[in-house]
mmJSON file of the N, C-alpha and C atoms, coordinates in Angstrom:
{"data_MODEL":{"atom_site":{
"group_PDB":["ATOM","ATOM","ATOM","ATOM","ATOM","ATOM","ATOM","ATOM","ATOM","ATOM","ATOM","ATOM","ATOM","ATOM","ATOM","ATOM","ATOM","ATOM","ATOM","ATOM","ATOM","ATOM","ATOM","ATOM","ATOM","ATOM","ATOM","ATOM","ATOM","ATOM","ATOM","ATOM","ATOM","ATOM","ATOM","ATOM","ATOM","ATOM","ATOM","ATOM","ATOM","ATOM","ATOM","ATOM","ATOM","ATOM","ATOM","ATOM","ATOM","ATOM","ATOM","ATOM","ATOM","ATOM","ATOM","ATOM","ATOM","ATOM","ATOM","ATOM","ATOM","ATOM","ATOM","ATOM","ATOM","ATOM","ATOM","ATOM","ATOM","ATOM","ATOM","ATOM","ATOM","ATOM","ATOM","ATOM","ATOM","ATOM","ATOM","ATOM","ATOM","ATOM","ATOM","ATOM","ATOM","ATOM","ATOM","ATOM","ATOM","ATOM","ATOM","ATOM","ATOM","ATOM","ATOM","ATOM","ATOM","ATOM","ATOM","ATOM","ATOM","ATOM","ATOM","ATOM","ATOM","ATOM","ATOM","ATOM","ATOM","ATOM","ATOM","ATOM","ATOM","ATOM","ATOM","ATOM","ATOM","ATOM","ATOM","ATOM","ATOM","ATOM","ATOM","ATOM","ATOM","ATOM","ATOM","ATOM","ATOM","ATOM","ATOM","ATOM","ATOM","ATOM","ATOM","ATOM","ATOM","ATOM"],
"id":[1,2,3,4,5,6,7,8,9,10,11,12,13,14,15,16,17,18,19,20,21,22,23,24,25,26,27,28,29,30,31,32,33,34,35,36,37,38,39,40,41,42,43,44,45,46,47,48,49,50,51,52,53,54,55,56,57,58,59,60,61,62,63,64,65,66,67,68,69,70,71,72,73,74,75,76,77,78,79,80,81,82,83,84,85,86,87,88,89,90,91,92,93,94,95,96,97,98,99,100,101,102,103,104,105,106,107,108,109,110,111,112,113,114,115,116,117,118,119,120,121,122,123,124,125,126,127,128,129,130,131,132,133,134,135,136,137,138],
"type_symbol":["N","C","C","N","C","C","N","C","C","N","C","C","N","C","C","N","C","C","N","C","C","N","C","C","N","C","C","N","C","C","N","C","C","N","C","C","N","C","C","N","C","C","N","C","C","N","C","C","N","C","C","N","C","C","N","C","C","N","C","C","N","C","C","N","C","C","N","C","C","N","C","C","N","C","C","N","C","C","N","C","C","N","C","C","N","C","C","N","C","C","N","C","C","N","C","C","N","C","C","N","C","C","N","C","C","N","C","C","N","C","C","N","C","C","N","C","C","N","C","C","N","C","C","N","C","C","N","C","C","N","C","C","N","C","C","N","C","C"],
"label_atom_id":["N","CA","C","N","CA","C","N","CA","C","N","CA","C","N","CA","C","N","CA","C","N","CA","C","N","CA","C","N","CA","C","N","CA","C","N","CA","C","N","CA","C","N","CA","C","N","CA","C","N","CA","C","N","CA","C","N","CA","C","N","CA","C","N","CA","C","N","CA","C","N","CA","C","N","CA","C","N","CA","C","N","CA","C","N","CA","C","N","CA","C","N","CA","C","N","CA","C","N","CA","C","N","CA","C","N","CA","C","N","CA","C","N","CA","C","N","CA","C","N","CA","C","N","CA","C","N","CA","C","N","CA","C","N","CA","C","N","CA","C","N","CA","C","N","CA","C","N","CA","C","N","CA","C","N","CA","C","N","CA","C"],
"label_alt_id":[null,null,null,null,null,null,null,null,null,null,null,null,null,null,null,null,null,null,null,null,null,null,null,null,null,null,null,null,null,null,null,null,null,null,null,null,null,null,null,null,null,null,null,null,null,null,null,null,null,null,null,null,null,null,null,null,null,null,null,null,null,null,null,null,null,null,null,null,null,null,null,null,null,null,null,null,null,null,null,null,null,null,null,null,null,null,null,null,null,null,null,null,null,null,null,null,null,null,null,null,null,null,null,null,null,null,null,null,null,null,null,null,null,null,null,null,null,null,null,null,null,null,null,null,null,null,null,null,null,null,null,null,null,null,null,null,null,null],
"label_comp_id":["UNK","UNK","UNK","UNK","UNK","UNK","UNK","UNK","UNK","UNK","UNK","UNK","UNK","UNK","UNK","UNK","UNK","UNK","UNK","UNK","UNK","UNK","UNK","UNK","UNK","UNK","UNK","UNK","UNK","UNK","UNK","UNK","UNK","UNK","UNK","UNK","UNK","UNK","UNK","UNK","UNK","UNK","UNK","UNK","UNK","UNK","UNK","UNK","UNK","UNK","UNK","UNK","UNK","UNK","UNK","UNK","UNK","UNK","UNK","UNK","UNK","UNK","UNK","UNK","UNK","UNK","UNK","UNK","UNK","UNK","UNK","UNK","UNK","UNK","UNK","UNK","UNK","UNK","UNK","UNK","UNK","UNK","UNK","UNK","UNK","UNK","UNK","UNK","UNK","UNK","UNK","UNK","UNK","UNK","UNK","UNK","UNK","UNK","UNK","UNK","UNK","UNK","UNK","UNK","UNK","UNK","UNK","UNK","UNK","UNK","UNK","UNK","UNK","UNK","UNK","UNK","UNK","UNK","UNK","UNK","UNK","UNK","UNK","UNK","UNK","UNK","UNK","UNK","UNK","UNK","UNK","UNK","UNK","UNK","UNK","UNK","UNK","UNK"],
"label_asym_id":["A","A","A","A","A","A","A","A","A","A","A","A","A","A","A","A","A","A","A","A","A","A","A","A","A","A","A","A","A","A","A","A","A","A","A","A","A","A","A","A","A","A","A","A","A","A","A","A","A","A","A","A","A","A","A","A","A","A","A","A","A","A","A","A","A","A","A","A","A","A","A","A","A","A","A","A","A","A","A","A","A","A","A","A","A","A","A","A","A","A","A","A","A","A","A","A","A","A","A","A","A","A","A","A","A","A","A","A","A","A","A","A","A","A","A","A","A","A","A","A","A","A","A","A","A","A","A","A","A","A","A","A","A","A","A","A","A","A"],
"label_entity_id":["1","1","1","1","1","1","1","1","1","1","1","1","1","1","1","1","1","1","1","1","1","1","1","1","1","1","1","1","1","1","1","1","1","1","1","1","1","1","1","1","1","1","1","1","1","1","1","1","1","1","1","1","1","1","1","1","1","1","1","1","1","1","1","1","1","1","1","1","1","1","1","1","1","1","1","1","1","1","1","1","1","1","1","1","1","1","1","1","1","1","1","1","1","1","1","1","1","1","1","1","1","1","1","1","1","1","1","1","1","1","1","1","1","1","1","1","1","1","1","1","1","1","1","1","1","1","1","1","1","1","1","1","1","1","1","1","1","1"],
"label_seq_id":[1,1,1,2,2,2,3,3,3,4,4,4,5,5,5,6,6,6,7,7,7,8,8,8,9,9,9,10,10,10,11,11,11,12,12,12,13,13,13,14,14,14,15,15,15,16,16,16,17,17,17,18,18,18,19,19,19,20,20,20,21,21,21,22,22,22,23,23,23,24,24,24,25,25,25,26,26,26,27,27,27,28,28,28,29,29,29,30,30,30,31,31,31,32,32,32,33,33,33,34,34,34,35,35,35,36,36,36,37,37,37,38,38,38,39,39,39,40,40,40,41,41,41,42,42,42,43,43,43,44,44,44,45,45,45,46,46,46],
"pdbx_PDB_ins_code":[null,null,null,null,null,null,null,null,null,null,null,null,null,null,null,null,null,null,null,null,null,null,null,null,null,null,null,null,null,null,null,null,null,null,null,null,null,null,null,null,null,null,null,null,null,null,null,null,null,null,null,null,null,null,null,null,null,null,null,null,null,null,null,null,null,null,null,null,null,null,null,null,null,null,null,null,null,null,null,null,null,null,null,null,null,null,null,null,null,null,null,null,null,null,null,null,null,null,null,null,null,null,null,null,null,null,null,null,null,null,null,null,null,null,null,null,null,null,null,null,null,null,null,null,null,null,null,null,null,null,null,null,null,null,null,null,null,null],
"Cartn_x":[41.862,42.436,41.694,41.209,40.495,39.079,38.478,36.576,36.732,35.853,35.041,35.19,36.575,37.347,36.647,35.767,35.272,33.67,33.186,31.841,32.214,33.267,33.807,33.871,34.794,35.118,33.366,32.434,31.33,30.555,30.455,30.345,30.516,31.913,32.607,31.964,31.31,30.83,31.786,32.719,33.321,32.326,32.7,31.947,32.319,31.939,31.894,33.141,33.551,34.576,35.874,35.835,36.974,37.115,36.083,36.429,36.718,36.181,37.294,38.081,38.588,40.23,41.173,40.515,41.461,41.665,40.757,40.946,41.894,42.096,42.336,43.835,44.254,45.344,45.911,45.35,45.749,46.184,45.351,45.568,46.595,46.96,48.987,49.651,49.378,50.635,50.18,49.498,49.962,50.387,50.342,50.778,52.11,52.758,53.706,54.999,54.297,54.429,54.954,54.244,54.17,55.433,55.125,56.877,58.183,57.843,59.165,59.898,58.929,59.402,59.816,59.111,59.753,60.756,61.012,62.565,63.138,63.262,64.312,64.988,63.649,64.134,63.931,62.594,62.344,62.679,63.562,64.18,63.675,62.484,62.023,63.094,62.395,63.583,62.902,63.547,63.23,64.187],
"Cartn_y":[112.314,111.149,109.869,109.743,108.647,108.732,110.008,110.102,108.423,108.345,107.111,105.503,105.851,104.863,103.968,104.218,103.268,102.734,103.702,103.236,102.561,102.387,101.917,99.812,99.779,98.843,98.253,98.895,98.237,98.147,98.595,97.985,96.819,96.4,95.167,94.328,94.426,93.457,93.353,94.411,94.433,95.183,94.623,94.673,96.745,97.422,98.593,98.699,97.844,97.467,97.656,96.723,96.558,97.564,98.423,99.506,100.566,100.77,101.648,101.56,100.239,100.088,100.222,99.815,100.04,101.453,102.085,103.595,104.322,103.409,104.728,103.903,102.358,102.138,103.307,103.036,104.127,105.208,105.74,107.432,107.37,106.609,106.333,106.204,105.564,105.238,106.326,107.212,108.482,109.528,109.539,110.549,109.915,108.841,108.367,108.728,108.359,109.008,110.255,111.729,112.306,112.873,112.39,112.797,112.455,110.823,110.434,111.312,111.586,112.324,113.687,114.49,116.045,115.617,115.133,114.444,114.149,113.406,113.066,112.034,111.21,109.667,108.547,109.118,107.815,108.064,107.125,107.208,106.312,106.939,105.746,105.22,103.623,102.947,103.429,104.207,104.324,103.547],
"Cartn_z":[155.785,155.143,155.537,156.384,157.288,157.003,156.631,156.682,155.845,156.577,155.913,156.297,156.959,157.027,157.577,159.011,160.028,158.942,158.779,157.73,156.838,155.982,155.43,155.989,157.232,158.005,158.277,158.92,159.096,158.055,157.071,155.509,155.366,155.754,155.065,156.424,157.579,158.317,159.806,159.823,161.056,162.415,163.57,164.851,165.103,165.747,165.703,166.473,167.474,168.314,167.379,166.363,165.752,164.975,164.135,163.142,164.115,165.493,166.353,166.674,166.481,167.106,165.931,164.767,163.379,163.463,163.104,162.971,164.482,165.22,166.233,166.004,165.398,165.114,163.675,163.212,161.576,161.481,162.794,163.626,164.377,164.775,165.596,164.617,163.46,162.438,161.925,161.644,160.711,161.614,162.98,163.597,164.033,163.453,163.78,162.738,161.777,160.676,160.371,160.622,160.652,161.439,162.771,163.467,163.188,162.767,161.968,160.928,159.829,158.943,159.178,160.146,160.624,161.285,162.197,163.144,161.959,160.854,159.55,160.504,161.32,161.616,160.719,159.979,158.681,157.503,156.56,155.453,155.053,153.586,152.445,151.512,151.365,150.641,149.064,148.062,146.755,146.336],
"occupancy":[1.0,1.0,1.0,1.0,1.0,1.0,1.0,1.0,1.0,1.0,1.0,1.0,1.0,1.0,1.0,1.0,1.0,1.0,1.0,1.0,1.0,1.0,1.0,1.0,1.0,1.0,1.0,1.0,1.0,1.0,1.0,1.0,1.0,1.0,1.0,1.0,1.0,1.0,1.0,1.0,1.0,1.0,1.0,1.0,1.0,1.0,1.0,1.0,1.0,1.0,1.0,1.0,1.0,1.0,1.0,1.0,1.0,1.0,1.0,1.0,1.0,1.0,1.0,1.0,1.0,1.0,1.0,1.0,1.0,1.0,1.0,1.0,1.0,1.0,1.0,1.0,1.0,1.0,1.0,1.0,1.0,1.0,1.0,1.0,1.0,1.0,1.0,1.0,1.0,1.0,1.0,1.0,1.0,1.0,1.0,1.0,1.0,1.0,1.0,1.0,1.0,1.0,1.0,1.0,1.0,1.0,1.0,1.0,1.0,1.0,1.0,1.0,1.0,1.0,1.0,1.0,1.0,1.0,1.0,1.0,1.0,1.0,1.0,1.0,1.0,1.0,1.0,1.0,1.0,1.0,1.0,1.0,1.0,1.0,1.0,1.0,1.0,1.0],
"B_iso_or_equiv":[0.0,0.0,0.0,0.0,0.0,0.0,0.0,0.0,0.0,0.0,0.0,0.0,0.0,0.0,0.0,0.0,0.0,0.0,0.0,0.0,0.0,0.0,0.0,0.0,0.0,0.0,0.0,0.0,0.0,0.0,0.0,0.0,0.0,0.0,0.0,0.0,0.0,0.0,0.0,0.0,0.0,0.0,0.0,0.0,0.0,0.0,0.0,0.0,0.0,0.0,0.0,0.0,0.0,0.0,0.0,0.0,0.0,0.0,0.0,0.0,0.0,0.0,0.0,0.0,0.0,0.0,0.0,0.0,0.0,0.0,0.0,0.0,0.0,0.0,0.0,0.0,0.0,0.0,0.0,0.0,0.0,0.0,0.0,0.0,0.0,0.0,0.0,0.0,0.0,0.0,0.0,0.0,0.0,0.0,0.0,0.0,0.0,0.0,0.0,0.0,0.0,0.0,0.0,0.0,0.0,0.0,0.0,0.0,0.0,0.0,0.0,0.0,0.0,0.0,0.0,0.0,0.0,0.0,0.0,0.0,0.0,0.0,0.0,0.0,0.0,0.0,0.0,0.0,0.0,0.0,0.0,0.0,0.0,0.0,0.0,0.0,0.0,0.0],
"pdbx_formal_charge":[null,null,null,null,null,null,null,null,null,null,null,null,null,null,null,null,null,null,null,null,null,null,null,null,null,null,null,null,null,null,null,null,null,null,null,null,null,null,null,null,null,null,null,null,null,null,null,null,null,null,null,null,null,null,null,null,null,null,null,null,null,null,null,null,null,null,null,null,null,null,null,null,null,null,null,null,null,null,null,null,null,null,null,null,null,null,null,null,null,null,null,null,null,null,null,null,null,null,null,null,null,null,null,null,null,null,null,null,null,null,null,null,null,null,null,null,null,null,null,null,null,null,null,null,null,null,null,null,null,null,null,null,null,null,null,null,null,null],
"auth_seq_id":[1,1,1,2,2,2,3,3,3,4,4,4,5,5,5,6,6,6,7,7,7,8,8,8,9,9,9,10,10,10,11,11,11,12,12,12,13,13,13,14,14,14,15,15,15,16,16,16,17,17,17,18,18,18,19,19,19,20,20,20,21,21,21,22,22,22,23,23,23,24,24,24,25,25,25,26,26,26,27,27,27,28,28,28,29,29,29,30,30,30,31,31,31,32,32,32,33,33,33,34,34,34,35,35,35,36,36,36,37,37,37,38,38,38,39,39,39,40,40,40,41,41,41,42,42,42,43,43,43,44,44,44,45,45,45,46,46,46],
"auth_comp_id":["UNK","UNK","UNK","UNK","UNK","UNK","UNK","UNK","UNK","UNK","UNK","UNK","UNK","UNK","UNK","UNK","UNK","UNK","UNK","UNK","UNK","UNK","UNK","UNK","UNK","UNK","UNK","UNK","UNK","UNK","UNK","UNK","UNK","UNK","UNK","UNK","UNK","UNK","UNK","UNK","UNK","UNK","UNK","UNK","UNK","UNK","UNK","UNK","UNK","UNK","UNK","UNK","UNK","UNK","UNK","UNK","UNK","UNK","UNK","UNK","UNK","UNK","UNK","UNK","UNK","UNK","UNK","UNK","UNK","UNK","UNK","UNK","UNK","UNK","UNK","UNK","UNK","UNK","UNK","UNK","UNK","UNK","UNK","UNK","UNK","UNK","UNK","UNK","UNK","UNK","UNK","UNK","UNK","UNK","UNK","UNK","UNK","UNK","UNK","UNK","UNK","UNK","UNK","UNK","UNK","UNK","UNK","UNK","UNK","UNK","UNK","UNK","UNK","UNK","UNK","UNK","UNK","UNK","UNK","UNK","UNK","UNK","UNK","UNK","UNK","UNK","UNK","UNK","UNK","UNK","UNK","UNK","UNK","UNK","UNK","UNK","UNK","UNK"],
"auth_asym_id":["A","A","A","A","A","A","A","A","A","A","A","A","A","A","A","A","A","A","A","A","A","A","A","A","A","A","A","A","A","A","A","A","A","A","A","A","A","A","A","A","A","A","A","A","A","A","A","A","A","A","A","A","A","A","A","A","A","A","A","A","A","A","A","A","A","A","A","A","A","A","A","A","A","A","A","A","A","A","A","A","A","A","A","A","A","A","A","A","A","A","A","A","A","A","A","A","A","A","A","A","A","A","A","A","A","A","A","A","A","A","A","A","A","A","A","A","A","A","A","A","A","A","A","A","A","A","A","A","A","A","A","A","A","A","A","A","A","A"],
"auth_atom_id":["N","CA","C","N","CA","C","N","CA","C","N","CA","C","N","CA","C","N","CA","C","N","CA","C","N","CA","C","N","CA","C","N","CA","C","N","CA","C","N","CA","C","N","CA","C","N","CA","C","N","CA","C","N","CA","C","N","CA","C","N","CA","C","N","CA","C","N","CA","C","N","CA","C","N","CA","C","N","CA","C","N","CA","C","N","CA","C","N","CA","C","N","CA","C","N","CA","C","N","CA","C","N","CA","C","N","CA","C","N","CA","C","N","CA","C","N","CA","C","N","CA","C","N","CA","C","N","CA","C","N","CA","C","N","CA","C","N","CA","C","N","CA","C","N","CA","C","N","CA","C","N","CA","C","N","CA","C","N","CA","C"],
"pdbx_PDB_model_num":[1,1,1,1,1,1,1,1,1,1,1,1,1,1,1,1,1,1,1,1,1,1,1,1,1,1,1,1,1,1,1,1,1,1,1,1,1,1,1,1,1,1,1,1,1,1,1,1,1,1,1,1,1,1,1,1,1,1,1,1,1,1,1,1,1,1,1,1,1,1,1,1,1,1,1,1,1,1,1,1,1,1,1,1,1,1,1,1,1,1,1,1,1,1,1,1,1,1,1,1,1,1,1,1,1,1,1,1,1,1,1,1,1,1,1,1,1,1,1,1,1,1,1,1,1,1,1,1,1,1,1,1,1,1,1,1,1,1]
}}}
């Protein structure tokens, strides 16, 4: 879900610093994600 993501970020002119810290933020919120929804702790608002 992520390939590209950081090449992507230094594309747009970000420091290598920051497209590793985005991505390794993105990678907590989907593994955050991920548990929320198996626990049936997160309920989308439709």
């Amino acid at each position: 879900m992520l390939n590209g993501f950081k090449e992507y970020l230094l594309d747009l002119g970000k420091s290598e610093n920051t497209a590793t810290a985005y991505l390794r933020d993105a990678k907590l919120f989907l593994v955050w994600c991920r548990d929320s929804l198996t626990k049936g702790i997160f309920y989308p608002i439709i």
